[in-house]
C-alpha positions as CSV (number, residue, x, y, z in Angstrom):
1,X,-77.4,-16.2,-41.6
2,X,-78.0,-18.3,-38.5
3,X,-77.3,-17.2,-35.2
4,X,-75.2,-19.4,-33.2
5,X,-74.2,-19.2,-29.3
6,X,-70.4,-17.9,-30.3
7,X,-71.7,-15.4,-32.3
8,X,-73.8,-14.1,-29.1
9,X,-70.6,-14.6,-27.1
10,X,-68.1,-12.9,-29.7
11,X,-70.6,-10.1,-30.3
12,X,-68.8,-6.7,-29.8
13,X,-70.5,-3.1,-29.1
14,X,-69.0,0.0,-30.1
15,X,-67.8,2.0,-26.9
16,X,-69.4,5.4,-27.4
17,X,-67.4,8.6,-27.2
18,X,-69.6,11.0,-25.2
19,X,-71.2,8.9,-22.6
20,X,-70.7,5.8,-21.1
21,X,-72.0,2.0,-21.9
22,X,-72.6,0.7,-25.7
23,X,-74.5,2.2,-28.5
24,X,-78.1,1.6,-28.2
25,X,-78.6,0.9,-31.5
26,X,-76.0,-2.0,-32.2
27,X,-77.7,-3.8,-28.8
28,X,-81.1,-3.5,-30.3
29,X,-80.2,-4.8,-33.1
30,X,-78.6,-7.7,-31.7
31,X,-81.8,-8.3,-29.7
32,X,-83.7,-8.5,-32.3
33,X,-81.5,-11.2,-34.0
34,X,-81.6,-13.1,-31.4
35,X,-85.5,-12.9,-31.0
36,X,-85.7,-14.0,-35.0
37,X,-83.5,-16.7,-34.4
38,X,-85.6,-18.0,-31.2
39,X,-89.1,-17.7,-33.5
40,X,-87.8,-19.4,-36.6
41,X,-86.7,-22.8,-34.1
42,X,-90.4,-22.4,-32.6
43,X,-91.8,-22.3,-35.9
44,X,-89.8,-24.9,-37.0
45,X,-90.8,-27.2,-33.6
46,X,-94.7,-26.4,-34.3
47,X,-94.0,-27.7,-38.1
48,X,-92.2,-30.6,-37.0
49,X,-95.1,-31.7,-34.3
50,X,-97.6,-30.8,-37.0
51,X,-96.1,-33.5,-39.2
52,X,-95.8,-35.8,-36.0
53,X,-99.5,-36.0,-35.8
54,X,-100.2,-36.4,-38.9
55,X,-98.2,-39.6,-39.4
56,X,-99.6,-40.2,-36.1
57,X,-102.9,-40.4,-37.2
58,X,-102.0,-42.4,-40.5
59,X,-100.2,-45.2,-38.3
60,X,-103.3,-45.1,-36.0
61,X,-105.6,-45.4,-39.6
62,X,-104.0,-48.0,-41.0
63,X,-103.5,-50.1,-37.7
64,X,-107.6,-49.9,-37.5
65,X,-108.0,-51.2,-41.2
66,X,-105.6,-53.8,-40.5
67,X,-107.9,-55.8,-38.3
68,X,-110.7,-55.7,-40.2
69,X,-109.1,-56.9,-42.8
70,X,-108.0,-59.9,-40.9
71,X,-111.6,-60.8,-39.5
72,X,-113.0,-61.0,-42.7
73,X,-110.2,-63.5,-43.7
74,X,-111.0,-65.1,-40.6
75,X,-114.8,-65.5,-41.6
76,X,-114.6,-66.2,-45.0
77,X,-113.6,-69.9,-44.9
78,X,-116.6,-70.7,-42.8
79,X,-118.6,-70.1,-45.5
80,X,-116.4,-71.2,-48.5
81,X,-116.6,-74.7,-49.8
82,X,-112.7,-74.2,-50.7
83,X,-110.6,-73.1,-47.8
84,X,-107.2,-73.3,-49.8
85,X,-108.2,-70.1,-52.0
86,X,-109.6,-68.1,-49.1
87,X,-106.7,-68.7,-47.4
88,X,-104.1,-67.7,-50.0
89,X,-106.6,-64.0,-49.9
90,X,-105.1,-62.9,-46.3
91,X,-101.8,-64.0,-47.0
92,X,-102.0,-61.5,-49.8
93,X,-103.5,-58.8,-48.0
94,X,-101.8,-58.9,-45.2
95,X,-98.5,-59.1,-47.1
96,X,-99.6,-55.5,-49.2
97,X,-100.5,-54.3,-45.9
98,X,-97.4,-55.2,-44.0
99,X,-95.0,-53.2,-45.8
100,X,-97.2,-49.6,-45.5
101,X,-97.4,-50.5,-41.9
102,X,-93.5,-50.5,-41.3
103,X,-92.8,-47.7,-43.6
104,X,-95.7,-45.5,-41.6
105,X,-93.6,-46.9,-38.5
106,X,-90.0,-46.0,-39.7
107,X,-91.0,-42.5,-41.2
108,X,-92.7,-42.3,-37.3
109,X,-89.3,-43.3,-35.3
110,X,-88.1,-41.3,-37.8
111,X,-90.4,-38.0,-37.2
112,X,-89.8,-38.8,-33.3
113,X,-85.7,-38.5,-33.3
114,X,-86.4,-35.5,-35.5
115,X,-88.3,-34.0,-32.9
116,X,-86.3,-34.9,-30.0
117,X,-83.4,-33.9,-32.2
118,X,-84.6,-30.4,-32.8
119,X,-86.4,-30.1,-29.3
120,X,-83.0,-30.6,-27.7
121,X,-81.0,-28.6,-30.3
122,X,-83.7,-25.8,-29.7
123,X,-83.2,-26.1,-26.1
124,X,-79.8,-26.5,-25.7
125,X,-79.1,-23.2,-28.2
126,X,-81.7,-21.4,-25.9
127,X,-80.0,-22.4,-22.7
128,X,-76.8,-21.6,-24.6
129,X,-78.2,-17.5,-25.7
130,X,-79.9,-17.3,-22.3
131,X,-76.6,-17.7,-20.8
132,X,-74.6,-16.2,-23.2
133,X,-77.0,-13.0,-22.8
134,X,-76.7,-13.0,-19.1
135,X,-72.6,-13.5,-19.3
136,X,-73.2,-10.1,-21.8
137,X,-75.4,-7.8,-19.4
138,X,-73.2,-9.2,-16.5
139,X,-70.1,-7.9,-18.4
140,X,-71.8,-4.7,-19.3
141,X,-72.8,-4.1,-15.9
142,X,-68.9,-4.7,-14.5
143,X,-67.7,-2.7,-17.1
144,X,-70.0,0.5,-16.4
145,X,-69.2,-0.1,-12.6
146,X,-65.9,-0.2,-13.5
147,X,-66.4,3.0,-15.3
148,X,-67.8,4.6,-13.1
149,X,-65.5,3.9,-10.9
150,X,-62.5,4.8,-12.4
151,X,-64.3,8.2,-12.9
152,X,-64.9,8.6,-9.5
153,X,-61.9,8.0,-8.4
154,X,-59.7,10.0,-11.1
155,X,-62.3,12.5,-9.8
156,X,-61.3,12.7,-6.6
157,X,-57.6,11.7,-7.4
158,X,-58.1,15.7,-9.7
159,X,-59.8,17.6,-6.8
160,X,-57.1,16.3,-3.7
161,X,-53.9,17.5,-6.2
162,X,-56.3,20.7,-6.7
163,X,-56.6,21.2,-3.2
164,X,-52.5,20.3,-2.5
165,X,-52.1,23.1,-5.2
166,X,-53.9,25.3,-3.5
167,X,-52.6,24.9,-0.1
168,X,-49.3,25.2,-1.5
169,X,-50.2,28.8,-3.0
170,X,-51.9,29.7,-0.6
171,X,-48.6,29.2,2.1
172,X,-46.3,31.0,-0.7
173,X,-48.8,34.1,-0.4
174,X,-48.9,33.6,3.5
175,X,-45.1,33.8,3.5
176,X,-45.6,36.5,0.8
177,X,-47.6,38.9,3.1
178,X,-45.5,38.3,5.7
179,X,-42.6,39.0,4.4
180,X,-44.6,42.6,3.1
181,X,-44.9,43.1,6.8
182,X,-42.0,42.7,8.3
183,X,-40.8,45.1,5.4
184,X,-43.8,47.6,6.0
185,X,-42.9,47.3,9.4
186,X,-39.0,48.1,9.2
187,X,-39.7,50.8,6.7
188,X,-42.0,52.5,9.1
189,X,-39.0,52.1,12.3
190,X,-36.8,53.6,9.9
191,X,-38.8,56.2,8.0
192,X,-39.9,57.1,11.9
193,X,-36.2,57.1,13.5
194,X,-35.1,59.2,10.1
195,X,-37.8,61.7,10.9
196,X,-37.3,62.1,14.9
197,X,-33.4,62.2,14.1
198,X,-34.3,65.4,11.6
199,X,-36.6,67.1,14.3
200,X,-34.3,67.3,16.9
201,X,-31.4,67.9,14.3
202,X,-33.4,71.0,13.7
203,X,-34.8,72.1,17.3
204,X,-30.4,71.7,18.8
205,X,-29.5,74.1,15.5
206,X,-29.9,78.3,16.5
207,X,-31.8,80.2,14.8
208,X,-30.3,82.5,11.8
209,X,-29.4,85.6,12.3
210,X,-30.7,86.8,9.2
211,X,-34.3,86.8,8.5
212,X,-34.9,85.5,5.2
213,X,-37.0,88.3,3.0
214,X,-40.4,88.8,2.7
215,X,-40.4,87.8,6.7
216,X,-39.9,91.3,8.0
């Protein structure tokens, strides 16, 4: 199937799934289509110019022949007793000749607009992938940049809420601590008062009158 510049502009990749950019393969691939399709117009240009110079060199053949045809016609009355007869000859030849000559000519103008047909078809579809290829790697490259990118900044867009979340835990557990404290700190004013009230409790009370047994 020949390659044409929409299919090169209407080519598609595959987006792969575990790393960025198009799959190798299917680019390759494409590349190497492309390259075919530039050889087969070369080859197809070197077979044209072949056939150029060939019918080249027939023209040139048959437009030496043709005047030495014509001198001998040109001679031969000289030396004839009868001119009318040699002079019929040329006409003769010259008319056979005639109509080679203008076919060799047409298939010539002919060969040429081929060739300048082709040579600017080949040209124009080169210009036309060159362009096409740059408009693809140009797109490639803005879409990996783009990518990229967007990566980066999703990225950083993760880590800043990471580090909000953290600040934010890490003030509840501030407030959490110090809340411990102020309750350490009451606990111990209490536990301390509680203690004090108890001691002098027991140093204003007397002393019983009774000794307990196992004191004696």
């Amino acid at each position: 199937m020949a390659l044409t510049p929409e299919d090169v502009v209407n080519q598609k990749f595959t987006i792969t799934k575990f790393r960025d950019g198009y799959d190798l393969d299917q680019v390759d691939d494409f590349l190497d289509t492309v390259v075919e399709e530039i050889r087969q117009r070369d080859a197809e240009k070197q077979e044209l110019e072949a056939k150029i110079a060939e019918l080249t060199a027939q023209l040139e053949e048959r437009g030496s022949a043709n005047p030495a045809e014509e001198t001998i016609v040109v001679d031969a009355p000289v030396a004839a007793v009868a001119p009318e007869p040699v002079v019929e000859a040329p006409v003769e030849s010259e008319g056979a000749q005639r109509p080679d000559a203008i076919k060799s000519s047409a298939m010539l103008q002919m060969a040429l607009e081929l060739h300048d047909k082709y040579v600017s078809e080949g040209e124009t579809t080169r210009d036309d992938l060159i362009n096409a290829a740059q408009t693809k790697s140009t797109q490639m490259v803005d879409d990996a940049e783009r990518t990229a990118r967007e990566l980066v900044e999703e990225a950083q867009k993760r880590r800043t809420d990471e580090l909000r979340a953290h600040s934010d835990e890490m003030e509840k557990l501030n407030l959490v601590v110090a809340e411990l404290r102020g309750f350490e700190s009451e606990y111990r004013s209490t536990l301390r008062s509680y203690i004090q009230s108890q001691l002098r409790d027991l140093d204003s009370s007397p002393e019983p009158l009774v000794r307990p047994e196992g004191l004696e």
